[in-house]
ZATIMI-362464 format. One record per atom (N, C-alpha, C, CB): z, y, x; residue in one letter. Coordinates in nm, 3 decimals. Each point is the difference from the previous one (the first is absolute). Glycine has a CB too. Layout:
# ZATIMI-362464
<lumkol <Z,Y,X>,"A">,
...
END
This chain:
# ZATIMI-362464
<lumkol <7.231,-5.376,14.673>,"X">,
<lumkol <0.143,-0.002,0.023>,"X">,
<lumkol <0.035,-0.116,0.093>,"X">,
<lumkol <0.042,0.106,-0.226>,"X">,
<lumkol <0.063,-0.087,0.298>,"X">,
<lumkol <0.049,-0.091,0.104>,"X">,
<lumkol <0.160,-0.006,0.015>,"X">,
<lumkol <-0.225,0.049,0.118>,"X">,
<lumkol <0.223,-0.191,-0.141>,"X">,
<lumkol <0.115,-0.043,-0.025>,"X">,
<lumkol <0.096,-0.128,0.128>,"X">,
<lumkol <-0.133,0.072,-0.272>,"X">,
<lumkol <0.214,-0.010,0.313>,"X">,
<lumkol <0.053,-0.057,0.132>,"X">,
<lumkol <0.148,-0.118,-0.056>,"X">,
<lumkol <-0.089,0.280,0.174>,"X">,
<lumkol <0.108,-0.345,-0.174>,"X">,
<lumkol <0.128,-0.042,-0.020>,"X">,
<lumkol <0.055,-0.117,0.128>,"X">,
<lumkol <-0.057,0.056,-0.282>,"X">,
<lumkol <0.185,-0.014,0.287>,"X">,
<lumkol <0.069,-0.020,0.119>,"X">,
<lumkol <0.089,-0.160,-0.032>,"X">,
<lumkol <0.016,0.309,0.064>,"X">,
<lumkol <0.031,-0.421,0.045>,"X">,
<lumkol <0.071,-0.082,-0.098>,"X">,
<lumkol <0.015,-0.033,0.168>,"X">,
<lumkol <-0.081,-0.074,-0.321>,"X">,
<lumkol <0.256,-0.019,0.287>,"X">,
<lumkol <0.013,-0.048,0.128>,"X">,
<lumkol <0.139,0.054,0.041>,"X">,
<lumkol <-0.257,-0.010,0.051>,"X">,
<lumkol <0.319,0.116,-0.130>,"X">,
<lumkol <0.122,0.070,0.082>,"X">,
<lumkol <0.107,-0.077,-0.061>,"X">,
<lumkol <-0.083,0.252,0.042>,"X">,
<lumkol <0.194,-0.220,0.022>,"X">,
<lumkol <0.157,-0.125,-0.080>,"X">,
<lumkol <0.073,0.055,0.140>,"X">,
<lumkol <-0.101,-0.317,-0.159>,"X">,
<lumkol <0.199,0.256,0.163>,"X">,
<lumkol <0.116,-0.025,0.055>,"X">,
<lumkol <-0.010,-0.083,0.112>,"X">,
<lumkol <0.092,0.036,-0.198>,"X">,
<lumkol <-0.062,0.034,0.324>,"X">,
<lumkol <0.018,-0.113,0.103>,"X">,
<lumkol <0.111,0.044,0.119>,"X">,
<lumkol <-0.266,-0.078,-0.047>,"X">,
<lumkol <0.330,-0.040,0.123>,"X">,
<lumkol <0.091,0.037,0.127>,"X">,
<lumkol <-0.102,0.074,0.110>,"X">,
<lumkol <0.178,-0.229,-0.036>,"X">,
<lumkol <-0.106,0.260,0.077>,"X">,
<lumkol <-0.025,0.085,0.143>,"X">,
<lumkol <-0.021,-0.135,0.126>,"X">,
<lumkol <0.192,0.257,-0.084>,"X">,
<lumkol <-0.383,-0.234,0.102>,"X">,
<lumkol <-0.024,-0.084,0.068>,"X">,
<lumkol <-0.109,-0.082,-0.038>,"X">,
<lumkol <0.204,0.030,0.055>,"X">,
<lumkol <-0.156,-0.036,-0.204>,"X">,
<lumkol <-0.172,-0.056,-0.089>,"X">,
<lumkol <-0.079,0.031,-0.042>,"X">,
<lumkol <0.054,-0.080,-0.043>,"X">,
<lumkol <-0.144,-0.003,-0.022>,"X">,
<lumkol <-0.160,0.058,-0.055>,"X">,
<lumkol <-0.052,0.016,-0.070>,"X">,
<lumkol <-0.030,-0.041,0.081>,"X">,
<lumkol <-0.031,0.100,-0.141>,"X">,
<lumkol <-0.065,0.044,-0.121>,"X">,
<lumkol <-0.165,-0.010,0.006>,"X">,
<lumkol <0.211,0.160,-0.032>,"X">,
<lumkol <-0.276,-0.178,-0.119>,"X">,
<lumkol <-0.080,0.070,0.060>,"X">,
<lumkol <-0.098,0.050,-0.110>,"X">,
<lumkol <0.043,-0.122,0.219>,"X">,
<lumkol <-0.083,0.243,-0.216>,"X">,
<lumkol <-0.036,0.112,-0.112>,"X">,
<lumkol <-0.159,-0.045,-0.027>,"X">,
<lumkol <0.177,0.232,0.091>,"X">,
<lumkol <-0.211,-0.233,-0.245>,"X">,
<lumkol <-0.138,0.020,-0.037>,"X">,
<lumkol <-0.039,0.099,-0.043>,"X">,
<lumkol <-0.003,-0.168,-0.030>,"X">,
<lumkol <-0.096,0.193,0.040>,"X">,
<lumkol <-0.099,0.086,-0.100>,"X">,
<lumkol <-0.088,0.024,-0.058>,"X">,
<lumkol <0.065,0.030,0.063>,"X">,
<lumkol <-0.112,-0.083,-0.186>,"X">,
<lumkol <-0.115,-0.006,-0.076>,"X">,
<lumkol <-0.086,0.093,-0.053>,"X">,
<lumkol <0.110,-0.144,-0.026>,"X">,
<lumkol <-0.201,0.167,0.049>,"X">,
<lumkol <-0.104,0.118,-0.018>,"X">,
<lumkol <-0.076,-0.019,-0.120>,"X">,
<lumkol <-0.027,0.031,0.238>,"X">,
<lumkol <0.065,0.043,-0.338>,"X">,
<lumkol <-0.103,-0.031,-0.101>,"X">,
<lumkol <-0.119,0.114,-0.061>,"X">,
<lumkol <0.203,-0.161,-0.054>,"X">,
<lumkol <-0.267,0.158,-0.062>,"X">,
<lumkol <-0.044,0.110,-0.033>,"X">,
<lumkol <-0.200,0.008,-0.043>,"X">,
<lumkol <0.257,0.077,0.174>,"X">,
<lumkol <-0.278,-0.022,-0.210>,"X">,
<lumkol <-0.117,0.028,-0.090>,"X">,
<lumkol <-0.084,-0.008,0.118>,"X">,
<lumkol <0.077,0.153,-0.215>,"X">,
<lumkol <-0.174,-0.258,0.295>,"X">,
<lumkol <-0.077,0.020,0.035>,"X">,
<lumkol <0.073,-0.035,0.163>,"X">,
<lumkol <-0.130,0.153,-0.224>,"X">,
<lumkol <0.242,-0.101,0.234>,"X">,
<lumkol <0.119,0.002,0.118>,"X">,
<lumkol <-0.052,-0.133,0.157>,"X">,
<lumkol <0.242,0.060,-0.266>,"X">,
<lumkol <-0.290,-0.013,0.354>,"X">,
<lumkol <0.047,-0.077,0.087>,"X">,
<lumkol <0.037,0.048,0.110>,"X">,
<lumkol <-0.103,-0.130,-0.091>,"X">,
<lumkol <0.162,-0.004,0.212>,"X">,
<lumkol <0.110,0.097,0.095>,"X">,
<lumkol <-0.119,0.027,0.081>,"X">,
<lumkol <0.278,-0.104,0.014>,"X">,
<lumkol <-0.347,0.006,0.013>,"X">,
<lumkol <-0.141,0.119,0.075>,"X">,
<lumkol <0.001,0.120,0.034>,"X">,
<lumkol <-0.110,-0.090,-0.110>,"X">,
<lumkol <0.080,0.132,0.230>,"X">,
<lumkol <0.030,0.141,0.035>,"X">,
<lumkol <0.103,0.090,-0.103>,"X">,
<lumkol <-0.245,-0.020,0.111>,"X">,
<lumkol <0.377,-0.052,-0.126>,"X">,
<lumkol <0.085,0.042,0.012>,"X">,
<lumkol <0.152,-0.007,0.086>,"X">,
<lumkol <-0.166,0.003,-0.165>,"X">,
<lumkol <0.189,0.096,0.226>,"X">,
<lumkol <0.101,-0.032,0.096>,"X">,
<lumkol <0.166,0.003,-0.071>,"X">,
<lumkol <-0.187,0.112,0.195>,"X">,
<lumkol <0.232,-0.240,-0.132>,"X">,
<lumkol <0.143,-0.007,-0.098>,"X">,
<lumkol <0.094,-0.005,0.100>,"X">,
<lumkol <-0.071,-0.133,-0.211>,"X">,
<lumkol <0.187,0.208,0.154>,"X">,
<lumkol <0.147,0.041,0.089>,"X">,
<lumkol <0.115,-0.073,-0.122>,"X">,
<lumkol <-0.085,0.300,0.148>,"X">,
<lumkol <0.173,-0.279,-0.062>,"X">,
<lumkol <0.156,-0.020,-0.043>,"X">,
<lumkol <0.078,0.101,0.039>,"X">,
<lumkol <-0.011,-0.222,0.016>,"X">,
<lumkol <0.101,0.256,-0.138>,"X">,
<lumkol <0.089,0.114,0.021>,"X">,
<lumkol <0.162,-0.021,-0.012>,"X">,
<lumkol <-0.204,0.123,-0.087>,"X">,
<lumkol <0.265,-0.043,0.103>,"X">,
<lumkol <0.160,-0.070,-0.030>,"X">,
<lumkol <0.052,0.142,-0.036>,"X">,
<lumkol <0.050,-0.233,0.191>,"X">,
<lumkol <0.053,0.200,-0.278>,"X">,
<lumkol <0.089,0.111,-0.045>,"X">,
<lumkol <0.132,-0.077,-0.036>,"X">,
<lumkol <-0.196,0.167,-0.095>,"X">,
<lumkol <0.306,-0.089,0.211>,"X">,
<lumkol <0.114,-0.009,-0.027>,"X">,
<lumkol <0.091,0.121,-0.076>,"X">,
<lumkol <-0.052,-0.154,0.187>,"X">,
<lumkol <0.150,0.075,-0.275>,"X">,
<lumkol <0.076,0.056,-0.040>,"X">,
<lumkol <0.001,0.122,0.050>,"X">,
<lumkol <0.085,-0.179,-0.046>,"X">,
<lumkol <-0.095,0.318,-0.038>,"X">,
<lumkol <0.029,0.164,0.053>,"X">,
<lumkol <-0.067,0.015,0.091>,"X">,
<lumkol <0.201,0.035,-0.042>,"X">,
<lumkol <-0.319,-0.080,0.102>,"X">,
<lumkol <-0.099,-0.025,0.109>,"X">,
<lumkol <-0.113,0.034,-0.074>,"X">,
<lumkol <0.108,-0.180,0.140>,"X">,
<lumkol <-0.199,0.247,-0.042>,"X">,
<lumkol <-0.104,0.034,-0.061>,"X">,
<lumkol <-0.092,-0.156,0.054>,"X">,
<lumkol <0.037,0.325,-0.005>,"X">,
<lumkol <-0.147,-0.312,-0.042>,"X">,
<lumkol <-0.113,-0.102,-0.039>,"X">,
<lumkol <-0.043,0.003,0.188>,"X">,
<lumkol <-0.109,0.071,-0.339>,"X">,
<lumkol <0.126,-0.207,0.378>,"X">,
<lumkol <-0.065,-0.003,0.173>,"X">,
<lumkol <-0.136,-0.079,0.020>,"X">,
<lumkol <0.252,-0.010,0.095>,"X">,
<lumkol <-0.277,0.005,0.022>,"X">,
<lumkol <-0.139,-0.145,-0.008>,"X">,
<lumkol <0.045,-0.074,0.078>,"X">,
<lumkol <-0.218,0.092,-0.027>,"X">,
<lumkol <0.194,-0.230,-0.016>,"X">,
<lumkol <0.040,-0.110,0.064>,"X">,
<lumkol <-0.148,-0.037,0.123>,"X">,
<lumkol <0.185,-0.089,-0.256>,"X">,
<lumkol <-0.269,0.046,0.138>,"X">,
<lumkol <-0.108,-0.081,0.069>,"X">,
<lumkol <-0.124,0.034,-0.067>,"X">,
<lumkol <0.148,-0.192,0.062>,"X">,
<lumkol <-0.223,0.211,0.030>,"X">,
<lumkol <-0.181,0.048,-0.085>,"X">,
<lumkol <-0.093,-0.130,0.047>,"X">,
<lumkol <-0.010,0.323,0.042>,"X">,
<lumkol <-0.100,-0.382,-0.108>,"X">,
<lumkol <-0.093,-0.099,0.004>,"X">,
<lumkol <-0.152,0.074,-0.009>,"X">,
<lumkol <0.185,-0.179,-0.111>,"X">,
<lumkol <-0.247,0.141,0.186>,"X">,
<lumkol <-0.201,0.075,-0.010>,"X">,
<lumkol <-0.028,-0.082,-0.108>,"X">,
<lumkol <-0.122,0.044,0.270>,"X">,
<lumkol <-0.048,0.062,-0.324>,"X">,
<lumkol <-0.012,-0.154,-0.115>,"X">,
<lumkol <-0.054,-0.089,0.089>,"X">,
<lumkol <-0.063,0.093,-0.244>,"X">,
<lumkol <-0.025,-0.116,0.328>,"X">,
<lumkol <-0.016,-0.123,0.042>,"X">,
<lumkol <0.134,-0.111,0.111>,"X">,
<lumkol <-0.268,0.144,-0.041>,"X">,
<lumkol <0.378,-0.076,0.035>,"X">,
<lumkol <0.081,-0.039,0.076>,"X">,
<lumkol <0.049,-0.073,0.119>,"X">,
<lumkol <-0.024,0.056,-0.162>,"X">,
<lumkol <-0.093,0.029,0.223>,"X">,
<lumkol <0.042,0.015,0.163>,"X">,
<lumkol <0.124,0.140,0.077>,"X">,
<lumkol <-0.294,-0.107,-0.002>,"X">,
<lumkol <0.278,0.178,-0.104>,"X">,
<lumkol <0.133,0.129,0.090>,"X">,
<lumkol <0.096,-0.005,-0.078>,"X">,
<lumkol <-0.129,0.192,0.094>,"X">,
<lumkol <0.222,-0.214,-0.051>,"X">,
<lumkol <0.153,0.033,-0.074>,"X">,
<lumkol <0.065,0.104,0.088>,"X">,
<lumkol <0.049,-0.249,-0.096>,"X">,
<lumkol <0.030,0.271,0.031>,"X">,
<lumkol <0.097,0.123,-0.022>,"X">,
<lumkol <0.152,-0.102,0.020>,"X">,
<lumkol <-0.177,0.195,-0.210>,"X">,
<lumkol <0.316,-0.104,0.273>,"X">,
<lumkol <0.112,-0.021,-0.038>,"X">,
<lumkol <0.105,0.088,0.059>,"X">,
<lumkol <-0.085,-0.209,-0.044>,"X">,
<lumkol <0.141,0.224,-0.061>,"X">,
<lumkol <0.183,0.089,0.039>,"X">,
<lumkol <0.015,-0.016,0.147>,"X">,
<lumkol <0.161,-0.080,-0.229>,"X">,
<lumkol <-0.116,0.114,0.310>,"X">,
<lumkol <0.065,-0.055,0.143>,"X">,
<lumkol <0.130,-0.119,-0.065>,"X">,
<lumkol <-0.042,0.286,0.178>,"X">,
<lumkol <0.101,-0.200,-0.255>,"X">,
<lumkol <0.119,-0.114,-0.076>,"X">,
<lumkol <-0.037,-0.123,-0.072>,"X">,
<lumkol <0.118,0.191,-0.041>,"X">,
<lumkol <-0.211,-0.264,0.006>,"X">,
<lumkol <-0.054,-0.077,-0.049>,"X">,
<lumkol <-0.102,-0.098,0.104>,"X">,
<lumkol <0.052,0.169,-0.203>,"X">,
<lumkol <-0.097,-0.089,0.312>,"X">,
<lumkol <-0.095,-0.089,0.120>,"X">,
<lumkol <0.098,-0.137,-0.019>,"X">,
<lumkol <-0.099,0.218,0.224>,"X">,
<lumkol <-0.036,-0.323,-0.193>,"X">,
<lumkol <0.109,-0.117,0.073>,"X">,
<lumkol <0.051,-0.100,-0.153>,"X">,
<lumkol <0.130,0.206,0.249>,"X">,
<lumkol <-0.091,-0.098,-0.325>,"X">,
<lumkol <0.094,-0.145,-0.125>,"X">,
<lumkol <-0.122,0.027,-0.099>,"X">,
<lumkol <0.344,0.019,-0.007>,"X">,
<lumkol <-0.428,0.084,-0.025>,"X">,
<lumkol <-0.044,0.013,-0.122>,"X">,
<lumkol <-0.150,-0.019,0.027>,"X">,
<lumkol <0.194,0.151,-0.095>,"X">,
<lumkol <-0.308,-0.211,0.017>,"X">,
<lumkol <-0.099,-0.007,0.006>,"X">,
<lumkol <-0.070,-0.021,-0.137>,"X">,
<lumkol <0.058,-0.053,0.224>,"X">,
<lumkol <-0.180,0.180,-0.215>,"X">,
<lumkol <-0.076,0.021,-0.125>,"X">,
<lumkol <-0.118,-0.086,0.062>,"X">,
<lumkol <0.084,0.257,-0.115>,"X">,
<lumkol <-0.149,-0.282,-0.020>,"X">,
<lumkol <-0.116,-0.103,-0.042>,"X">,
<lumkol <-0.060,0.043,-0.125>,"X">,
<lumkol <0.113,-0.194,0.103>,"X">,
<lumkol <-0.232,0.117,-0.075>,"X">,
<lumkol <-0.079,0.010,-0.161>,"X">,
<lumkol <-0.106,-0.066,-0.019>,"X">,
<lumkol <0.055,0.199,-0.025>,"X">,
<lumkol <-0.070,-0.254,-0.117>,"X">,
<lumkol <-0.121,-0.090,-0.045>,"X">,
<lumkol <-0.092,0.056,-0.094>,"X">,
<lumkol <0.137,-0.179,0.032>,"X">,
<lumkol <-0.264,0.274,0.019>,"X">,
<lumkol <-0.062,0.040,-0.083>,"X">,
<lumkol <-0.075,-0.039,-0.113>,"X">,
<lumkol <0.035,0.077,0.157>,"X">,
<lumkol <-0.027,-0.237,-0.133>,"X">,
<lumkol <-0.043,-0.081,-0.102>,"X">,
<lumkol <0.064,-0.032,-0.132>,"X">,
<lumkol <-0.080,-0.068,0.185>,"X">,
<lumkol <0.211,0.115,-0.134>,"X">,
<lumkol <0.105,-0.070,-0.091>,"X">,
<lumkol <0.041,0.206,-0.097>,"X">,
<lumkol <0.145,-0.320,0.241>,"X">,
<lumkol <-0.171,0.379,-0.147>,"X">,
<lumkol <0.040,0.141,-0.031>,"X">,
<lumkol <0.162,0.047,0.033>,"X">,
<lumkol <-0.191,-0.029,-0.192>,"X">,
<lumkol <0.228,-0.058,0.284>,"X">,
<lumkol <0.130,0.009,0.043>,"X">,
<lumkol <0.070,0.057,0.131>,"X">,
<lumkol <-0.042,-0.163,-0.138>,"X">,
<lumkol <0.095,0.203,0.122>,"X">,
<lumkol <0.129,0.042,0.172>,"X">,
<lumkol <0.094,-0.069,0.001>,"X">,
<lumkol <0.000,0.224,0.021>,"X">,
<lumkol <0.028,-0.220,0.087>,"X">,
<lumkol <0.129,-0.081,0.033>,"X">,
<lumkol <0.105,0.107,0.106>,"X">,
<lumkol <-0.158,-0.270,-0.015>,"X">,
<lumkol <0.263,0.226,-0.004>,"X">,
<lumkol <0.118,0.061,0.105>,"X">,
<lumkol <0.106,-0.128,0.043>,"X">,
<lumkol <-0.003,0.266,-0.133>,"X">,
<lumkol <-0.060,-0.314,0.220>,"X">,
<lumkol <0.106,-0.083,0.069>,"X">,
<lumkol <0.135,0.079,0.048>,"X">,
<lumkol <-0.203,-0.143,0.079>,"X">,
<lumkol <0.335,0.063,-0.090>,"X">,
<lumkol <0.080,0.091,0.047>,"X">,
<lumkol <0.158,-0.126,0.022>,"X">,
<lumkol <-0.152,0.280,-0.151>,"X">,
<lumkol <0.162,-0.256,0.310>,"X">,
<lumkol <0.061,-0.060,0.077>,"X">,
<lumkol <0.072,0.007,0.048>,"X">,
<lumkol <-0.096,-0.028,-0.002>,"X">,
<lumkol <0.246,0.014,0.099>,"X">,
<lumkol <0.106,0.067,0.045>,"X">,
<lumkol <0.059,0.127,-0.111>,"X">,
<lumkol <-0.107,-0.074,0.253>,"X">,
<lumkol <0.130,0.088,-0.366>,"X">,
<lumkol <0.018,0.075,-0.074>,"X">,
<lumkol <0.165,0.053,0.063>,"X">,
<lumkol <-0.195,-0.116,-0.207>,"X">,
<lumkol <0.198,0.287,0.178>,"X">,
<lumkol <0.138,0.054,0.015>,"X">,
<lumkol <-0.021,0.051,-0.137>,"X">,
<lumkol <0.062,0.061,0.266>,"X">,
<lumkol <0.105,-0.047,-0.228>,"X">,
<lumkol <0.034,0.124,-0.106>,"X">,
<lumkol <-0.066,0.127,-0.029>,"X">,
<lumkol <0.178,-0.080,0.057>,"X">,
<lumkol <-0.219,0.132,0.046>,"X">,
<lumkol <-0.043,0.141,-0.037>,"X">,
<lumkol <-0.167,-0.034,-0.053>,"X">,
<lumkol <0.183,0.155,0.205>,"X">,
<lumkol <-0.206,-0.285,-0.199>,"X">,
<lumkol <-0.163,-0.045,-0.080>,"X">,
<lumkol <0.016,0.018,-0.173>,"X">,
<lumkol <-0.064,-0.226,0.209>,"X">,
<lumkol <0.212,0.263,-0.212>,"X">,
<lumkol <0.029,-0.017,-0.163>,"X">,
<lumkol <-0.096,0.169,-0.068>,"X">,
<lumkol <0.330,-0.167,0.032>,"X">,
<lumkol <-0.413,0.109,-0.102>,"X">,
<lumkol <-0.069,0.111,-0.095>,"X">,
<lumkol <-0.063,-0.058,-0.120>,"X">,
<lumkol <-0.052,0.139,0.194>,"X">,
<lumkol <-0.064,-0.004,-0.258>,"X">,
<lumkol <-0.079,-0.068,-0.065>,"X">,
<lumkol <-0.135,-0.009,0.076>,"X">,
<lumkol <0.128,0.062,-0.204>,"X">,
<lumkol <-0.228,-0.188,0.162>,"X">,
<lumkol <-0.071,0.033,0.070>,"X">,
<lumkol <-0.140,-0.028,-0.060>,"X">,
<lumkol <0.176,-0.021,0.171>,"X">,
<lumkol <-0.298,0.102,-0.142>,"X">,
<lumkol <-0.081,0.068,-0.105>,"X">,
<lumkol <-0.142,-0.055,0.084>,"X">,
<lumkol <0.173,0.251,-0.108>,"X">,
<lumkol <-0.262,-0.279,-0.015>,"X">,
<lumkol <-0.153,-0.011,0.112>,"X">,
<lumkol <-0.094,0.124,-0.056>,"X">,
<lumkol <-0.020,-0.309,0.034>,"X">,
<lumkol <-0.046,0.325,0.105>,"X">,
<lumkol <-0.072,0.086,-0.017>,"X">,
<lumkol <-0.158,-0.005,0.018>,"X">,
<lumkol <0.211,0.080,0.044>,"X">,
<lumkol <-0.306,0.005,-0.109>,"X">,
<lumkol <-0.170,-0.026,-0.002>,"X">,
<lumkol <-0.065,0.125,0.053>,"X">,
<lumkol <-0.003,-0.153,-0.215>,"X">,
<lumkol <-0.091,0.186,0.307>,"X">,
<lumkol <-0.050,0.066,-0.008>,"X">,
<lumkol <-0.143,0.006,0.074>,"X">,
<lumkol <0.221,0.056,-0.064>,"X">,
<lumkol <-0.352,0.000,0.026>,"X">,
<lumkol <-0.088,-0.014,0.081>,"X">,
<lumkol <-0.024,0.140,0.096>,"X">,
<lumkol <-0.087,-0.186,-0.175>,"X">,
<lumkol <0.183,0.227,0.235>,"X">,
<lumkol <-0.053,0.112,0.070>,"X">,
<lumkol <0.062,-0.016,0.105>,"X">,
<lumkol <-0.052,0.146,-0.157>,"X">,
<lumkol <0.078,-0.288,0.217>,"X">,
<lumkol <0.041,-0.011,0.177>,"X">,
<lumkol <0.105,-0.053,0.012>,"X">,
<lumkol <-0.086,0.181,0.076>,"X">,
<lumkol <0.111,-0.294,0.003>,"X">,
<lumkol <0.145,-0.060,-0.011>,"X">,
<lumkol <0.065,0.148,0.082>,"X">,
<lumkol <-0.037,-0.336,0.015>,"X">,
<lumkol <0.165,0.333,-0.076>,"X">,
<lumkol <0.115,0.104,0.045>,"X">,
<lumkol <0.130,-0.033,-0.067>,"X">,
<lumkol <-0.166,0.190,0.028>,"X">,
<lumkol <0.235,-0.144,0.063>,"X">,
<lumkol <0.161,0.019,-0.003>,"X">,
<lumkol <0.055,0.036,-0.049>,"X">,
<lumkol <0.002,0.000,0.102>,"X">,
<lumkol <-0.089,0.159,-0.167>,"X">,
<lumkol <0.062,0.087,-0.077>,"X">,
<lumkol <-0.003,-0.019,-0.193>,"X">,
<lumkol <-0.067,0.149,0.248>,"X">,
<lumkol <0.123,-0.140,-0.303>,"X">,
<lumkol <0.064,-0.001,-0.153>,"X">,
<lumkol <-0.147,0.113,-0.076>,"X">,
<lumkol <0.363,-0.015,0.073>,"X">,
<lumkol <-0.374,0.134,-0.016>,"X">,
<lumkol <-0.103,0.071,-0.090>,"X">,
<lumkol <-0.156,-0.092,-0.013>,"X">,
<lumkol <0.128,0.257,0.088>,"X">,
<lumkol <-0.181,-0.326,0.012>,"X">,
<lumkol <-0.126,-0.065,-0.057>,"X">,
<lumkol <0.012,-0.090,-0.100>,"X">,
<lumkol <-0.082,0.024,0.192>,"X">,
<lumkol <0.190,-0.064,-0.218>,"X">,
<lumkol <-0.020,-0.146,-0.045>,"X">,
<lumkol <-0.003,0.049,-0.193>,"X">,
<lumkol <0.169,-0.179,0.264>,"X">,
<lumkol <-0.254,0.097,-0.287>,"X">,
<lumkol <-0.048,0.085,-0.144>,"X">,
<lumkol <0.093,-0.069,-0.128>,"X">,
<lumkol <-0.291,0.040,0.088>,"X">,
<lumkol <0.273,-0.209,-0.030>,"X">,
<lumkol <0.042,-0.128,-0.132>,"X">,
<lumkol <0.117,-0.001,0.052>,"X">,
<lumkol <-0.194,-0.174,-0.068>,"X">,
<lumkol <0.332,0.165,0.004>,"X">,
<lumkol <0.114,-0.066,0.059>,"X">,
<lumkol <0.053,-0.108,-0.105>,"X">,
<lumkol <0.060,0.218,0.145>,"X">,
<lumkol <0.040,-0.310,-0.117>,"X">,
<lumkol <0.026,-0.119,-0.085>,"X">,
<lumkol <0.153,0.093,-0.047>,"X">,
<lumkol <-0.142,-0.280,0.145>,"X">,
<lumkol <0.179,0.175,-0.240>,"X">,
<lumkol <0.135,0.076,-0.056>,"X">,
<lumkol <0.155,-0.058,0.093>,"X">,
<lumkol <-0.139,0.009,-0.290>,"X">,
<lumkol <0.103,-0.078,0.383>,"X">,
<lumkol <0.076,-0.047,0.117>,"X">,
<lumkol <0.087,-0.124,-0.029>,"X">,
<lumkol <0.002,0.237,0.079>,"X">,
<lumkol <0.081,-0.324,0.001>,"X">,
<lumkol <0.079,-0.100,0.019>,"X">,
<lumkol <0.113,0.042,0.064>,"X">,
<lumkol <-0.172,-0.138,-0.003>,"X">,
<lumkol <0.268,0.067,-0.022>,"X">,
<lumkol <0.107,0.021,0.041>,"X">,
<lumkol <0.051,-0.128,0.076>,"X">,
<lumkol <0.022,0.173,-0.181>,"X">,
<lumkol <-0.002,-0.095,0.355>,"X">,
<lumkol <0.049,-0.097,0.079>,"X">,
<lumkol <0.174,0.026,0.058>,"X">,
<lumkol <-0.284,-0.030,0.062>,"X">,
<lumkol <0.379,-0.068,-0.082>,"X">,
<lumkol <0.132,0.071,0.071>,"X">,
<lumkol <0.014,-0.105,0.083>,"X">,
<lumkol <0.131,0.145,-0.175>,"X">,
<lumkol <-0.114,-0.083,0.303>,"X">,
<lumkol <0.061,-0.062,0.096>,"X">,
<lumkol <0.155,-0.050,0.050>,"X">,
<lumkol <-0.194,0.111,0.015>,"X">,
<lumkol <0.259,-0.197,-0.023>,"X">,
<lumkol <0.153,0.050,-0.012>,"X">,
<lumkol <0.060,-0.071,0.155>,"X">,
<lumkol <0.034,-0.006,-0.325>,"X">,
<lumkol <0.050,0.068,0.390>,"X">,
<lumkol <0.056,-0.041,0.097>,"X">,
<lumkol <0.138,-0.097,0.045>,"X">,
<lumkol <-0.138,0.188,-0.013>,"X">,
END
């Protein structure tokens, strides 16, 4: 079993920073060839992708809307992700979820096998 938990979301103005963890746990669990994303879901919005990480983390992934302010990371030592997140707007307001999977960093929502139970970030203007 694999267990993701998310920490890091709160309240911020339009313009500031945040910045999201994610701890990987689990029976045997490491992030080792596993590739980890970030997802967002707004209000009455279906579930989007923010940002994907390789396991050895050289390729990233990102939204076109997110290039530039947001930047994923990770410490396989530690079993962690990160989501830097910078110039924040309003429409950055969601929940936002980590994701595990070993079958290829991607963009898309169906590979990803582990998901965390998400954070909550609001952006206010």
């Amino acid at each position: 079993q694999v267990q993701l938990v998310e920490s890091g979301g709160g309240l911020v103005q339009a313009g500031g920073s945040l910045g999201l963890s994610c701890a990987a746990s689990g029976r045997a669990f490491s992030t080792y060839h596993m590739h980890m994303a970030w997802f967002r879901q707004a209000l009455g919005k279906g579930r989007e992708f923010v940002a994907a990480i390789s396991w050895s983390g050289i390729d990233t992934r990102y939204v076109d809307s997110v290039k530039g302010r947001f930047t994923i990371s990770r410490d396989n030592a530690k079993n962690m992700v990160y989501l830097q997140m910078d110039s924040l707007k309003p429409e950055d307001t969601a929940v936002y979820y980590c994701a595990a999977t070993r079958k290829g960093i991607s963009t898309m929502l169906a590979p990803y096998d582990y998901w965390g139970q998400g954070t909550q970030v609001t952006v206010s203007s």
